[in-house]
C-alpha positions as CSV (number, residue, x, y, z in Angstrom):
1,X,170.8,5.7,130.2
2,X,172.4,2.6,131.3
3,X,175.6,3.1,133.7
4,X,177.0,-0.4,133.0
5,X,178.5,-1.0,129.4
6,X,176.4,-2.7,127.6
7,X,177.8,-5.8,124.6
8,X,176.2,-5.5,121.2
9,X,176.5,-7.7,118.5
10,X,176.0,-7.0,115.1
11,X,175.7,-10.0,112.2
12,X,175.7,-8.5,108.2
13,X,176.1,-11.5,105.8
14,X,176.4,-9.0,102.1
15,X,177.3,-5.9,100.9
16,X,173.4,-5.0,100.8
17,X,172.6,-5.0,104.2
18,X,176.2,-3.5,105.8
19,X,174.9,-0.7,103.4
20,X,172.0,-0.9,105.4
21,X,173.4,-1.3,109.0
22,X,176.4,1.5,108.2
23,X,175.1,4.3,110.0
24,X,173.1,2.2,112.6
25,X,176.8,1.1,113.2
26,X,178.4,4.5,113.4
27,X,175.2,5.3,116.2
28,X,176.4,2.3,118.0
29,X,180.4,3.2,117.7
30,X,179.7,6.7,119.0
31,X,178.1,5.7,122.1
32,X,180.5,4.9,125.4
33,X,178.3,2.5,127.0
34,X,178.1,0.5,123.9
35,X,181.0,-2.4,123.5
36,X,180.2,-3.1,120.0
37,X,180.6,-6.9,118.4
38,X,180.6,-7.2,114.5
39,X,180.5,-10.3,112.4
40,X,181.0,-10.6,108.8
41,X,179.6,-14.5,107.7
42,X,178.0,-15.7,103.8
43,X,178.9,-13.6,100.8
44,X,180.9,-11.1,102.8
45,X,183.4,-14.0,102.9
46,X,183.3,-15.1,98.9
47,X,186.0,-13.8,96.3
48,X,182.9,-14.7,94.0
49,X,180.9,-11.9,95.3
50,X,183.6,-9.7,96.3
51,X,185.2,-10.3,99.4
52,X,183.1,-7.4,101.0
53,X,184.5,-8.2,104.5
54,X,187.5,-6.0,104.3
55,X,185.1,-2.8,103.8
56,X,184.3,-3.0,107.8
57,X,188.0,-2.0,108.3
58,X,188.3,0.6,105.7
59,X,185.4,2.3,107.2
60,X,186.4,2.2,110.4
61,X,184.9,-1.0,111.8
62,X,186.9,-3.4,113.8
63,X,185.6,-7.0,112.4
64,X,185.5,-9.7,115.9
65,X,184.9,-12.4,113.7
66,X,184.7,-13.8,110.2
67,X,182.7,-16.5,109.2
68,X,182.5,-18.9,106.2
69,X,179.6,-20.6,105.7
70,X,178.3,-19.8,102.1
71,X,178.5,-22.8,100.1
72,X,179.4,-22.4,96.3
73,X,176.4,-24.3,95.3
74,X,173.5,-22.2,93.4
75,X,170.9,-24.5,94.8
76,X,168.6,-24.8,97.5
77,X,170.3,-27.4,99.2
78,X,173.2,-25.2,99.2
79,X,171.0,-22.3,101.0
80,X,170.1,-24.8,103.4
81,X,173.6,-26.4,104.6
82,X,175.0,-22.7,104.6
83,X,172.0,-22.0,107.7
84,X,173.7,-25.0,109.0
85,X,177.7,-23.9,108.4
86,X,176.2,-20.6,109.8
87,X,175.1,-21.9,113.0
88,X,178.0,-24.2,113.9
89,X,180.2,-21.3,113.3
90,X,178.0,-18.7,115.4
91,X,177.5,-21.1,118.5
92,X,180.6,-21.0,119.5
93,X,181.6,-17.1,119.1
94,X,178.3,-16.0,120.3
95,X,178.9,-18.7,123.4
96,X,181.9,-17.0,124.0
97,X,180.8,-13.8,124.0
98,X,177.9,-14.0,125.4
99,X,176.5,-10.6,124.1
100,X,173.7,-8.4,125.8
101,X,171.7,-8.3,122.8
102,X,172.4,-9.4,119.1
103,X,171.2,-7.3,116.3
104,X,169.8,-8.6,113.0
105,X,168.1,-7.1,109.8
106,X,165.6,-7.9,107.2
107,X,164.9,-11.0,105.7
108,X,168.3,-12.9,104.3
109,X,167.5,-16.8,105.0
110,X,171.2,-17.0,106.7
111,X,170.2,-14.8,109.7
112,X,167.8,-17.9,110.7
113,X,171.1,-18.9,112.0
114,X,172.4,-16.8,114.1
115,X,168.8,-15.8,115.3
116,X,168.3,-19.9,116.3
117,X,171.9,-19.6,117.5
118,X,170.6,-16.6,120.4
119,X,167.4,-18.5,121.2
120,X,169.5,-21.6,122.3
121,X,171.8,-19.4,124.0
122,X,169.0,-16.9,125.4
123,X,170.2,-13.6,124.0
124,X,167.6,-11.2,123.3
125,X,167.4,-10.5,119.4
126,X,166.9,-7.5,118.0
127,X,165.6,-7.2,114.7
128,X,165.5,-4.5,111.6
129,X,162.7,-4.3,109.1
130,X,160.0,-6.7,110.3
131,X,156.6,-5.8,109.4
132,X,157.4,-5.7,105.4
133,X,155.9,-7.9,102.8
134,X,157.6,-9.7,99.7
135,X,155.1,-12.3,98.7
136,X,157.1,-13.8,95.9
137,X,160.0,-15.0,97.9
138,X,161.1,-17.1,100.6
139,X,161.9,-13.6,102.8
140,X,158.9,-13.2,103.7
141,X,159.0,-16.7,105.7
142,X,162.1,-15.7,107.4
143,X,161.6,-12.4,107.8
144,X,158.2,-13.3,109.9
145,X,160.4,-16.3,111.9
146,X,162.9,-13.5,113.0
147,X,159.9,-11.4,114.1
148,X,158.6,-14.0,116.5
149,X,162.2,-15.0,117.4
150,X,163.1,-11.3,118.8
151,X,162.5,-8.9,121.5
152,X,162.7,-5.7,119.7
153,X,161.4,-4.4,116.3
154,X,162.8,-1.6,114.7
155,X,160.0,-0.7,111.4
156,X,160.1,0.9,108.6
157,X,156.7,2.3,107.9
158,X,153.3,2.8,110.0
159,X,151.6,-0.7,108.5
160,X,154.8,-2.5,109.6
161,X,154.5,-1.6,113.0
162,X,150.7,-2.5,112.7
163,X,152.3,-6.2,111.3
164,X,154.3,-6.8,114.1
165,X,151.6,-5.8,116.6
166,X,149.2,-8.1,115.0
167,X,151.3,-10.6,115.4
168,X,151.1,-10.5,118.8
169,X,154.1,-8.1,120.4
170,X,153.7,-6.2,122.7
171,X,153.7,-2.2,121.3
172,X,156.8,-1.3,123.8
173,X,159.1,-3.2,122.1
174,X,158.0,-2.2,118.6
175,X,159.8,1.3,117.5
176,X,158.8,2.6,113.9
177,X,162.0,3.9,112.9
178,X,162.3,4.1,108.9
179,X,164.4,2.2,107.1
180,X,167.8,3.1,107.8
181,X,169.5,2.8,104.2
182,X,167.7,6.3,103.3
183,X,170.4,7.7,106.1
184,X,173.0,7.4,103.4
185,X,171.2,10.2,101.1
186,X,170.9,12.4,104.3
187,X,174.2,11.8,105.9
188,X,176.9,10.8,103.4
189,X,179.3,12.3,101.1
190,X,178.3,11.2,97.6
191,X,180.3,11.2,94.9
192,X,179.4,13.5,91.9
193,X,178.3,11.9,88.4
194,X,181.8,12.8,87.4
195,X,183.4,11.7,90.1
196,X,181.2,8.2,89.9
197,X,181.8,8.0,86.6
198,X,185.7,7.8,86.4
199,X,185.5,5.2,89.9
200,X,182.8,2.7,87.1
201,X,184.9,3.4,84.2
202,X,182.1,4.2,82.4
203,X,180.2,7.5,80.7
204,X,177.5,8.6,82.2
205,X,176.7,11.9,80.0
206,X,173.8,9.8,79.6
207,X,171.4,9.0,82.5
208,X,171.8,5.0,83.5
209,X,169.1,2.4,84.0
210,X,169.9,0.5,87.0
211,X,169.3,-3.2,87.1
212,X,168.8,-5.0,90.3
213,X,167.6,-8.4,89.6
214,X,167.7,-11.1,92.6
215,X,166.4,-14.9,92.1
216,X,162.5,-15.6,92.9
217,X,163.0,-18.5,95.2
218,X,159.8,-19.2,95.4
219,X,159.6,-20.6,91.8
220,X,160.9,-23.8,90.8
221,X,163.4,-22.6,88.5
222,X,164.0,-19.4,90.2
223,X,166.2,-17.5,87.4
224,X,162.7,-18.3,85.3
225,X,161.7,-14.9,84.8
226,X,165.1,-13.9,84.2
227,X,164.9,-13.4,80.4
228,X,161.6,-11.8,79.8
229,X,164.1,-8.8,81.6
230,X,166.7,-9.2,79.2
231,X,164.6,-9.2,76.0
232,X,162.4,-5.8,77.3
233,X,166.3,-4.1,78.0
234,X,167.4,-5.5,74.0
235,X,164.1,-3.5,72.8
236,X,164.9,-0.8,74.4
237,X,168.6,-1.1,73.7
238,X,167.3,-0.6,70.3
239,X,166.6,3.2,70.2
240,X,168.0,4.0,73.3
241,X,171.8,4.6,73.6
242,X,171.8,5.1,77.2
243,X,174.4,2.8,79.5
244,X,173.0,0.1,81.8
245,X,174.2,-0.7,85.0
246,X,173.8,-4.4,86.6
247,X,174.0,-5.2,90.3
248,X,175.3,-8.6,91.0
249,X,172.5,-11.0,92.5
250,X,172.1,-12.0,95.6
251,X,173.9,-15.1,97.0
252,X,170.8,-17.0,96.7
253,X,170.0,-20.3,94.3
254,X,169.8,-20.1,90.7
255,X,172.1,-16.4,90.4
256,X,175.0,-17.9,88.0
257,X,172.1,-18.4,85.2
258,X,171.3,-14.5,86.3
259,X,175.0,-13.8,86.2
260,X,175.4,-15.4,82.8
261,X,172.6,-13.9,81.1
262,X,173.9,-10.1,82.7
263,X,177.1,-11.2,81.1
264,X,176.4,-12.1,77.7
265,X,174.1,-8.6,77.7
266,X,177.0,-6.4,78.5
267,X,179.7,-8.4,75.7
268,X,177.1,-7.2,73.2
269,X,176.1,-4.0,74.6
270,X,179.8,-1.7,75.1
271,X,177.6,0.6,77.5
272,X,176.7,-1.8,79.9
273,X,178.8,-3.0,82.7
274,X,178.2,-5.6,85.6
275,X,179.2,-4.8,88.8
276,X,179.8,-7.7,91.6
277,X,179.7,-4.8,94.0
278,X,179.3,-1.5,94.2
279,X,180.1,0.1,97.4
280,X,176.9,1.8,99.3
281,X,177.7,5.8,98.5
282,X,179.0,4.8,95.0
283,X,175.1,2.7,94.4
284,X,173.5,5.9,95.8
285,X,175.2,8.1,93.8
286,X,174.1,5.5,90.5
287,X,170.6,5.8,92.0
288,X,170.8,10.0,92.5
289,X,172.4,10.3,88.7
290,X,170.3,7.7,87.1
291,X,167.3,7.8,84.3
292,X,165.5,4.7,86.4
293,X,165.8,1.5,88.7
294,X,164.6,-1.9,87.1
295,X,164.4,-5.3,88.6
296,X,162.6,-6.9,91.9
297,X,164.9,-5.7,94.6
298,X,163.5,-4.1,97.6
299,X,165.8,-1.0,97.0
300,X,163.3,-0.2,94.2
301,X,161.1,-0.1,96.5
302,X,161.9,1.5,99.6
303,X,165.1,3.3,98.3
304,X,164.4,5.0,95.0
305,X,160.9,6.9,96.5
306,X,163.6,9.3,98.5
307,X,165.1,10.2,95.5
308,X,161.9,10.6,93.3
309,X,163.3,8.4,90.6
310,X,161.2,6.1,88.7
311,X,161.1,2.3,89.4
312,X,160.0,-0.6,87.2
313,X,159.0,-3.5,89.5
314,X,158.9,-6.3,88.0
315,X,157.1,-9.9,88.9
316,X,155.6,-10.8,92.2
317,X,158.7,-11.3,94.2
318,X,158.0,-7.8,96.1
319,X,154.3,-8.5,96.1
320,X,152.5,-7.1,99.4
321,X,155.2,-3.8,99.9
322,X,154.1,-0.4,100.2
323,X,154.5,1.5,97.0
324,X,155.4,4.9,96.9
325,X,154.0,7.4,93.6
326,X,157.5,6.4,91.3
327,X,156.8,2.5,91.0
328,X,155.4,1.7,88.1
329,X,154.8,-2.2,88.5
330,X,154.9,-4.7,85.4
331,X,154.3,-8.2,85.0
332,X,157.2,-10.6,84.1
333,X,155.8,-10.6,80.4
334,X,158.6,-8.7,78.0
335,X,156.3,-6.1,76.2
336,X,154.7,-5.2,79.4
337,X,158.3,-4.4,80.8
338,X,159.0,-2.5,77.9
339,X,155.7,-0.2,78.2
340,X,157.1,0.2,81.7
341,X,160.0,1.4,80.9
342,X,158.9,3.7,78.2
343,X,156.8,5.2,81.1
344,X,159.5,5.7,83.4
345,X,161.7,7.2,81.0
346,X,159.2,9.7,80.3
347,X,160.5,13.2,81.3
348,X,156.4,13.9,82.2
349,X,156.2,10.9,84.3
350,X,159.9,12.0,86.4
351,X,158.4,15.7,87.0
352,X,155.2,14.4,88.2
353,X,156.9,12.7,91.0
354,X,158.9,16.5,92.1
355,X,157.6,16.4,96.1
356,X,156.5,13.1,96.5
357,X,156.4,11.4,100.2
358,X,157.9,8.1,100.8
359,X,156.4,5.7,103.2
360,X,160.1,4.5,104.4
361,X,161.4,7.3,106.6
362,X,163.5,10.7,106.4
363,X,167.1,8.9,107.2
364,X,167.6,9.6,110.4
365,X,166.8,5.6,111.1
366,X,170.3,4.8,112.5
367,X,170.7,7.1,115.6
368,X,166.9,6.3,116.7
369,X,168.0,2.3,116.4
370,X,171.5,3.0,118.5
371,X,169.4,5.3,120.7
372,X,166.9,2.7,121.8
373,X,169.8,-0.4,121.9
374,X,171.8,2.0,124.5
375,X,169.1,2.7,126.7
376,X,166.3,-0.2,126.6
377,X,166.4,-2.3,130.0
378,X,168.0,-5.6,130.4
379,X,166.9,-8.1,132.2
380,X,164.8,-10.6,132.1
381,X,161.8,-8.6,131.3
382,X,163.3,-8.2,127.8
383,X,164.2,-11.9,127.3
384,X,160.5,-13.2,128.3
385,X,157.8,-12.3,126.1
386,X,154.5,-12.3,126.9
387,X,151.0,-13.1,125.3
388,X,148.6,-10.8,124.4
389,X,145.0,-11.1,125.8
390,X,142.9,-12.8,123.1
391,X,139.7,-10.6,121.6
392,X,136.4,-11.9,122.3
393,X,135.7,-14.3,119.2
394,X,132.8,-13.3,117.3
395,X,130.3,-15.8,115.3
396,X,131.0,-16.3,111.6
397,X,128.0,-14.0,110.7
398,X,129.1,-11.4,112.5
399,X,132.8,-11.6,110.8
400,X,130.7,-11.7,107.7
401,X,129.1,-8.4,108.4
């Protein structure tokens, strides 16, 4: 280990991923050569989505620096000034600081900022989650920029670590870790269903769906596929009494026609309840307590396999992700959502999954992370990255066969 302390910086721009980064965060916290950095910027910042910025301190986080940059918008050219807003802002704190190595994670397009911000500035990047696949949305593009743009990978799965290799990065710098929002249901204290139920104000004698529905912003119109969700959950509505549970959308353009739609759902429906944001042990507590997961987040994907509860994905936007045995996936066509459903609700289909293996990791993805930031060299060796030897190019017929 490193005698020298060593500056970290940490950027989370949501409630999702400081769920993500929390014990990754207590791993750095805990070690003495680490002198950890945090910034809060985007939706951690916006009464609209909850002000999450104040949960750093309440958990035991000292915050350096707070950022606005999310612009009230819901459209794309909103998502592209707030990269902008974000980088102004970042310049000058990361300037000043001058960290030994900033931290990033996943696929958010506001962390093109502060990763553009390090190139300039050359601070090696270290990134969480590269390697994944979400064809249907413009994460995919970023995540692969941040890829390239860093020095160290910290994977989820076995075909991730293959991604970023093939790529071209060198295998040192790659570390297949898991995903490190499965430490929660390994390491936290989660509140019972009786407990969970009195913090929602809600019954819950009845198993929940969970909704988690997040703009495609690929589409043109990217709250498009919206309502084919909300007619499947009327059907169902119709002989099932069960409550359902909405997440709040991601800060991304076209979520207030998402918003409305979850609103005008839940005035007709008195067991369904939106939720701008639902702190991370009190959403895996939902997801331990709950009937199923439906939507086209990537928690469907890589979160609910650890549980063994059943997941409807919907639509293309996670198109390309590993699946595990519980997701059922359904086109964004209402009666095929509703089948979907049907299935996961069936108690056969639930046992079926008892012992199942997911792809994602055994939550212990946060100490390996801080382990490797506290020890990996510095230097310049980290900041310059090399090419890979290209393979001998073979002829189109032997490609072909």
């Amino acid at each position: 280990m490193a005698d020298t302390q060593r500056r970290i910086a940490v950027i989370s721009s949501s409630r999702a991923d400081y769920g993500h980064l929390y014990w990754v965060l207590r791993g750095l916290q805990s070690r003495p050569n680490i002198d950890l950095r945090i910034y809060a910027i985007g939706a951690h910042l916006s009464p609209h989505f909850g002000a999450t910025w104040q949960r750093f301190a309440e958990d035991g986080f000292e915050l350096t620096g707070r950022f606005e940059c999310l612009l009230d918008s819901d459209s794309d050219v909103g998502m592209a000034k707030t990269i902008g807003l974000a980088s102004l802002s970042l310049a000058d704190a990361l300037a000043a600081q001058r960290p030994d190595l900033l931290l990033l994670i996943a696929d958010r397009y506001e962390m093109l900022a502060p990763a553009s911000v390090a190139l300039a500035l050359r601070i090696p990047i270290a990134h969480i989650e590269g390697g994944e696949v979400s064809e249907g949305a413009i994460d995919d593009a970023v995540r692969n920029a941040l890829t390239k743009l860093s020095h160290l990978h910290f994977v989820p799965t076995e075909n991730a670590r293959r991604r970023v290799l093939a790529m071209g990065e060198e295998a040192w710098r790659v570390h297949r870790v898991g995903a490190p929002s499965l430490d929660h249901v390994r390491r936290s204290e989660l509140p019972s269903a009786e407990a969970l139920s009195a913090r929602l104000q809600m019954p819950l004698q009845l198993a929940p769906l969970v909704v988690a529905w997040h703009p495609v912003t690929l589409l043109a119109d990217p709250a498009a596929e919206a309502e084919c969700l909300f007619s499947a959950l009327r059907v169902i509505g119709e002989h099932d009494p069960r409550p359902v549970v909405f997440c709040f959308p991601n800060a991304d353009a076209g979520r207030e026609a998402i918003i409305r739609r979850a609103q005008q759902f839940c005035a007709h429906r008195p067991s369904a309840k939106l939720f701008v944001n639902l702190e991370h042990r009190e959403y895996w507590a939902l997801l331990l307590h709950a009937a199923a997961l439906i939507g086209n987040s990537s928690s469907g994907i890589m979160e609910t396999p650890s549980l063994a509860l059943p997941c409807v994905n919907i639509g293309d936007r996670q198109a390309g992700r590993e699946r595990a045995a519980n997701i059922l996936d359904a086109p964004a066509e209402a009666s095929a959502i509703v089948r979907a459903i049907e299935r996961a609700l069936n108690p056969a289909f639930r046992q079926g999954l008892q012992g199942m293996h997911s792809p994602y990791g055994d939550g212990d993805a946060g100490e390996r992370i801080a382990g490797v930031l506290a020890e990996v060299e510095l230097g310049p060796g980290l900041l310059r990255k090399r090419a890979l030897p290209l393979q001998p190019q073979r002829d189109a017929f032997e490609q072909a066969h």
